[in-house]
LOMARVEX-839689 format. One record per residue (C-alpha): x, y, z. Coordinates in steps of 0.05 Angstrom, whole numbers, plus 5000, padded with zeros to 4 digits. Example, Ala and Ser with C-alpha at 12.3 -4.5 7.8 and 13.67 -1.06 7.14 Angstrom:
// LOMARVEX-839689
524649105156 527349795143 
//
This chain:
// LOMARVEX-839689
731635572403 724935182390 719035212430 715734532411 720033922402 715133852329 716634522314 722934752261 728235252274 726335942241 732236052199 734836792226 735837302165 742137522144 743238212112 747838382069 754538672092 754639322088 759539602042 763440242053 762740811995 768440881955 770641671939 771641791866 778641851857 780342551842 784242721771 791542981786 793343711784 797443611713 791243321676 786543891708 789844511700 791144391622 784144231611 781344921657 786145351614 784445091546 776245121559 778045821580 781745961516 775845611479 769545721512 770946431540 771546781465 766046401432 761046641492 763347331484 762747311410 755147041423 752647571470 756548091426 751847841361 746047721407 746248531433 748148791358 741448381331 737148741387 740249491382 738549331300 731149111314 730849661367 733550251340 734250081254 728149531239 723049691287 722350531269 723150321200 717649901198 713950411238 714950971188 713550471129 706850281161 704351001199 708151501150 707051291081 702550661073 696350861112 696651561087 697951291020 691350751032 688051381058 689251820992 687551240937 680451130975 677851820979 681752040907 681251550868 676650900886 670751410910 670651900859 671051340809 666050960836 660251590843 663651990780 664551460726 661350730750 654250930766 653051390713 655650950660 653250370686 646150720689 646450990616 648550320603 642549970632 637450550607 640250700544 642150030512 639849410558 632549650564 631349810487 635449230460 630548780507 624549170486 626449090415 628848330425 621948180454 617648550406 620148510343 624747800338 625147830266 628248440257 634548290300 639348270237 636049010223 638049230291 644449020299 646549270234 643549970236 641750070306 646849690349 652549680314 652450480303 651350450370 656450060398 661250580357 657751210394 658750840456 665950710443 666751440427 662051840470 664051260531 669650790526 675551300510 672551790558 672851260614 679951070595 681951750598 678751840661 682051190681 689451330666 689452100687 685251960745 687851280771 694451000740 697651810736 695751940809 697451210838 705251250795 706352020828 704251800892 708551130891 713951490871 714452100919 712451690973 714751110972 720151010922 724251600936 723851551010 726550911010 732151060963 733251641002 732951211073 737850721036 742851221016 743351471089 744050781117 748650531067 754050741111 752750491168 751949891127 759249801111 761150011178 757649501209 759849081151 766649171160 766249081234 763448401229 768748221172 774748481225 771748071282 771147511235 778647431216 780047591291 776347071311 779146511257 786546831270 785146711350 782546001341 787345851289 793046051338 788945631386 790545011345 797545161331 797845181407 795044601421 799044241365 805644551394 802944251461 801043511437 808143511408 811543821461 808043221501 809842721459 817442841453 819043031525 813842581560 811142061523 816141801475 820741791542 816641451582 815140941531 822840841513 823440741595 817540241599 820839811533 828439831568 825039671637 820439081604 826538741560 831038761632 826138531674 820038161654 823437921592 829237631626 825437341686 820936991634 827336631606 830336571670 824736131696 823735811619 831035581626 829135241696 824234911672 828234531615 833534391659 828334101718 822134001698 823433701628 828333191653 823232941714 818032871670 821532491616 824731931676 817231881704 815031731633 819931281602 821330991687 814130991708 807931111669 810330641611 812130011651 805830221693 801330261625 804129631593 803629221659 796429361656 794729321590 798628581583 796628351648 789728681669 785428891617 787528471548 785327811609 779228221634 777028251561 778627541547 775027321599 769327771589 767327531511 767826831534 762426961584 758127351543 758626711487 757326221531 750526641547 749426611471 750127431478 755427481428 758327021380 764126661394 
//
C-alpha cells in the first residue's frame, strides 16, 4: 500500500525458508559391533603394552639410574676430585714447581743474562763449557728427579686410585646387575613374541572374517543382485526395445517416406528453388550481382 500516488511500492523481504535439520543417519548394529570388538582387540593390548613400558622406564630411572648416578657422582668422583687436589696437584705445585722453577730462574736465567749482556763474545765459550755441562747437571740433579717425582707421585697414585675406585666398583656393580639384566631381558623378549603371536592371531582373525564375509555374504548377495538384474532390468530393457521396433520404427518410417519427403520436395520445387529465382533476378537488375 502506497502513501503518495508518486511514490513506489517498497518491495517486502522474503527470507529464506527455513529448512528442517536432518539427523545423521545412524550406522546399523552389524557394521558397529564388528568395528567396537576389533578396536578392543587392537587398541586395548597396544595401550597396555605402553603404560607397561612407560612404568618399567620410570621404576629403572627411579630405583637403577638415578642411585647409580648418585653414587657415581657423591661416592667416588668428588672424593676422587677431592684426593688428586690435596695429593697430588698441591704438593706438586709447592714441592716440585716453585722450587724448580726458582732454581731455574736464579741459577741459570739470571747468570746466562748476566753473561749474555756482559760478555757477547764469549757466548760460544759458555755454551760449550758452562751451559752445556750445565744443561747435563740439570738433567741429572733435576729432570729425572722431577720425572720420578712425577710418575710415583702422580701417574702411580692417579692408576691405584682409578682402579680401586672406580674401575672395580663398576665391574663389581655390573656383575651384580648383570642378572637382573637378562631377567629383564628376557621379560621384554617373552612379551615381545606374545605380543607379535597376539597380533598375528589378530590378522588371521580378521582374514578368517573378511573371507567368512565374502563367501556367505557377499559373493551371495552379488550372485542374487546378477540373477535379479538379467530377470528383471535386462528383460524389461528388451521388452520395451522390442516395442519400439515393432511401433515406433514403423511410424516413423510411413511419416518419412508418407510425409516429410513429399512435404520437403514440395517445397524445395515449388517454394524456395522460385524464391531464389526470383531473388537473383532482382538483385541483377539492381546491378548487385551479375546476371
Amino acid at each position: 500500500m502506497t502513501t503518495n500516488g508518486g511514490e513506489a511500492r517498497r518491495p517486502q523481504r522474503r527470507h529464506p525458508p527455513v529448512r528442517p535439520s536432518r539427523a545423521e543417519p545412524e550406522a546399523p548394529d552389524w557394521i558397529v559391533w564388528p568395528v567396537r570388538v576389533l578396536a578392543a582387540i587392537v587398541v586395548v593390548p597396544a595401550r597396555l603394552l605402553w603404560e607397561l613400558i612407560v612404568v618399567a622406564g620410570r621404576l629403572t630411572y627411579r630405583f637403577l639410574l638415578r642411585p647409580l648416578g648418585w653414587f657415581v657422582r657423591h661416592v667416588l668422583w668428588i672424593p676422587l676430585c677431592w684426593l688428586a687436589h690435596h695429593l697430588v696437584v698441591l704438593p706438586f705445585r709447592y714441592l716440585v714447581v716453585f722450587p724448580v722453577s726458582w732454581l731455574v730462574h736464579h741459577l741459570l736465567v739470571v747468570p746466562a743474562r748476566w753473561l749474555w749482556q756482559a760478555l757477547p763474545t764469549l757466548g760460544h765459550f759458555l755454551h760449550r763449557y758452562l751451559l752445556r755441562p750445565l744443561g747435563q747437571l740439570g738433567y741429572l740433579l733435576l729432570w729425572l728427579p722431577l720425572a720420578w717425582l712425577v710418575t710415583y707421585l702422580v701417574v702411580v697414585p692417579i692408576h691405584w686410585l682409578v682402579r680401586y675406585l672406580l674401575v672395580l666398583p663398576i665391574r663389581w656393580l655390573v656383575d651384580v646387575l648383570r642378572p637382573l639384566g637378562r631377567l629383564l631381558g628376557r621379560a621384554a623378549a617373552a612379551l615381545w613374541h606374545g605380543t607379535v603371536r597376539l597380533f598375528a592371531g589378530i590378522g588371521n582373525g580378521i582374514v578368517t572374517i573378511g573371507r567368512l564375509t565374502y563367501t556367505y555374504l557377499l559373493r551371495p548377495f552379488g550372485l542374487a543382485a546378477r540373477w535379479l538384474w538379467r530377470h528383471t532390468v535386462v528383460l524389461l530393457f528388451r521388452g520395451v526395445v522390442a516395442v519400439c521396433r515393432a511401433t515406433v520404427v514403423p511410424v516413423g518410417r510411413w511419416l518419412r517416406d508418407a510425409v516429410l519427403a513429399p512435404t520437403g520436395r514440395f517445397l524445395r520445387d515449388g517454394v524456395f528453388r522460385p524464391a531464389g529465382t526470383t531473388v537473383r533476378a532482382v538483385l541483377a537488375v539492381l546491378s548487385l550481382r551479375r546476371p
